[in-house]
N, C-alpha and C positions, 0 to 999 in steps of 0.2 A: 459462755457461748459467744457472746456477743467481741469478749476480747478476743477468740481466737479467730473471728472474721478481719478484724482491726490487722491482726499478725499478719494474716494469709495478703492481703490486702497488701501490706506494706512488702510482703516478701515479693507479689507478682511486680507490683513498682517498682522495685529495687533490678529485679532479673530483664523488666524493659526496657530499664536505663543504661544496664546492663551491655544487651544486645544491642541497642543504638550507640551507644560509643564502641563498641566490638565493631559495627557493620560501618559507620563514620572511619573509624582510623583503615580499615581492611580499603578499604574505597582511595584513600587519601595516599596510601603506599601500595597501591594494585595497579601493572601499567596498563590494567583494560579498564578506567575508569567509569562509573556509569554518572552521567553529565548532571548535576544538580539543575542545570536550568538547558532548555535545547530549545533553539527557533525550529519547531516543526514546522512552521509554514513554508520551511526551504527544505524538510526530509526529504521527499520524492525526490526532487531535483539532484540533490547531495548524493543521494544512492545511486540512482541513475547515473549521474558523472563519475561518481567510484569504480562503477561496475562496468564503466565507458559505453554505455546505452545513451543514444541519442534523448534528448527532450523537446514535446512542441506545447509551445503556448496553446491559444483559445482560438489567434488569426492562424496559427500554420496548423494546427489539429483541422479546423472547417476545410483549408485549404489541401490538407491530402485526402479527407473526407471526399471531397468534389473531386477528387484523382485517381478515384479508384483504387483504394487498398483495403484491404483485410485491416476489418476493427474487429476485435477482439474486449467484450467487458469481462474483467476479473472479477469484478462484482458477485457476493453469491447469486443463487437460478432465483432465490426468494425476492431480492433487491434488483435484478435483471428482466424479471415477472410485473414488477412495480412499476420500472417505467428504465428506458435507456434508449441510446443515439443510434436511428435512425440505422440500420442495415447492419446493426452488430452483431456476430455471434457470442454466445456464452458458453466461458469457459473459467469456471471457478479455479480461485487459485487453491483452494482447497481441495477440490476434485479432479487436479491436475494430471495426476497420476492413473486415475481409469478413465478420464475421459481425453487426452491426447490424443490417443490411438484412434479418435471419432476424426482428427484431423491429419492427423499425419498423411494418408492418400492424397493430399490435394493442399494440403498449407507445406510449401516447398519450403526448402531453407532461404532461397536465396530472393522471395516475396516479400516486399515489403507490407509489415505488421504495426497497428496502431495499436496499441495496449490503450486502458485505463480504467480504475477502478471509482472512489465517490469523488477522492479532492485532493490538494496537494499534503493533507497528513496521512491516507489511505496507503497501503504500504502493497495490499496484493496485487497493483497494478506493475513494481518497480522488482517484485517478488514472482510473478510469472515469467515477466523479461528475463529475471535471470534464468530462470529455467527453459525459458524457449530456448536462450542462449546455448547453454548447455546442452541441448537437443542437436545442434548443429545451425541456426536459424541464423541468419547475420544481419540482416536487414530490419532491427524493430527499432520504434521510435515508442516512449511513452506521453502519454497526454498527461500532463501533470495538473491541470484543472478538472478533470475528470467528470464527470458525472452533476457532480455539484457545480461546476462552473460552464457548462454546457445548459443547462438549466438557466441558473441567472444569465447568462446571455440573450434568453429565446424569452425572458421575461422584461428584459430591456429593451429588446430589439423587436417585438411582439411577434416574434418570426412562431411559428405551431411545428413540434417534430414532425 
């Protein structure tokens, strides 16, 4: 009994060795490589510039904030419910799809839109954009500090939402 655990044992070993140099070499001659190491702290930005969506910092996000634009948290309703900046509406990137239509009457294409979801590794803030995009919108700008850097500012600055 005891040997044919020993066997099974060494056979599942052998087959995860296996599958890592199968998935190692497939990776290493695949031209869609996936990156063994990635600075996420520059992903939002990187998408955002791929997808040629505008980017604002922490000063020019407060500064179109105080200009009157349509903020937008992609954050879910649960995380939105918790706490978020000052006069945003919610609209999950998840729930993009039945809840658009709560906006489309009144968020124009040609309106300028601040996106942002928690931080700059947060991807459904740069992931609505595209899809505003795609709706027709032409005017969004993403907050790439989002949520979490909006926060530590108002903790620095002892400024209250």
């Amino acid at each position: 009994m005891k040997k044919d655990k020993v066997i099974l044992l060494r056979q599942i070993a052998v087959l995860c060795a296996l599958c890592l140099v199968c998935g190692t070499a497939s990776n290493l001659i695949s031209p869609r490589r996936i990156a063994w190491i990635e600075d996420w702290t520059q992903y939002v930005a990187t998408q955002a510039k791929a997808a040629g969506i505008a980017t604002a910092s922490l000063a020019k996000a407060k500064e179109l904030i105080g200009g009157g634009i349509v903020l937008i948290d992609a954050r879910s309703r649960r995380n939105f419910d918790a706490g978020h900046i000052p006069n945003a509406f919610s609209l999950p990137f998840e729930d993009r799809q039945c809840r658009y239509s709560e906006f489309r009457e009144w968020l124009f294409p040609d309106i300028h839109i601040l996106l942002y979801c928690a931080g700059d590794t947060c991807d459904e803030g740069i992931l609505l954009a595209k899809y505003l995009k795609e709706m027709g919108h032409t005017n969004i700008t993403v907050f790439v500090d989002g949520f979490d850097g909006w926060e530590k500012s108002l903790v620095k600055t002892g400024d209250e939402q």
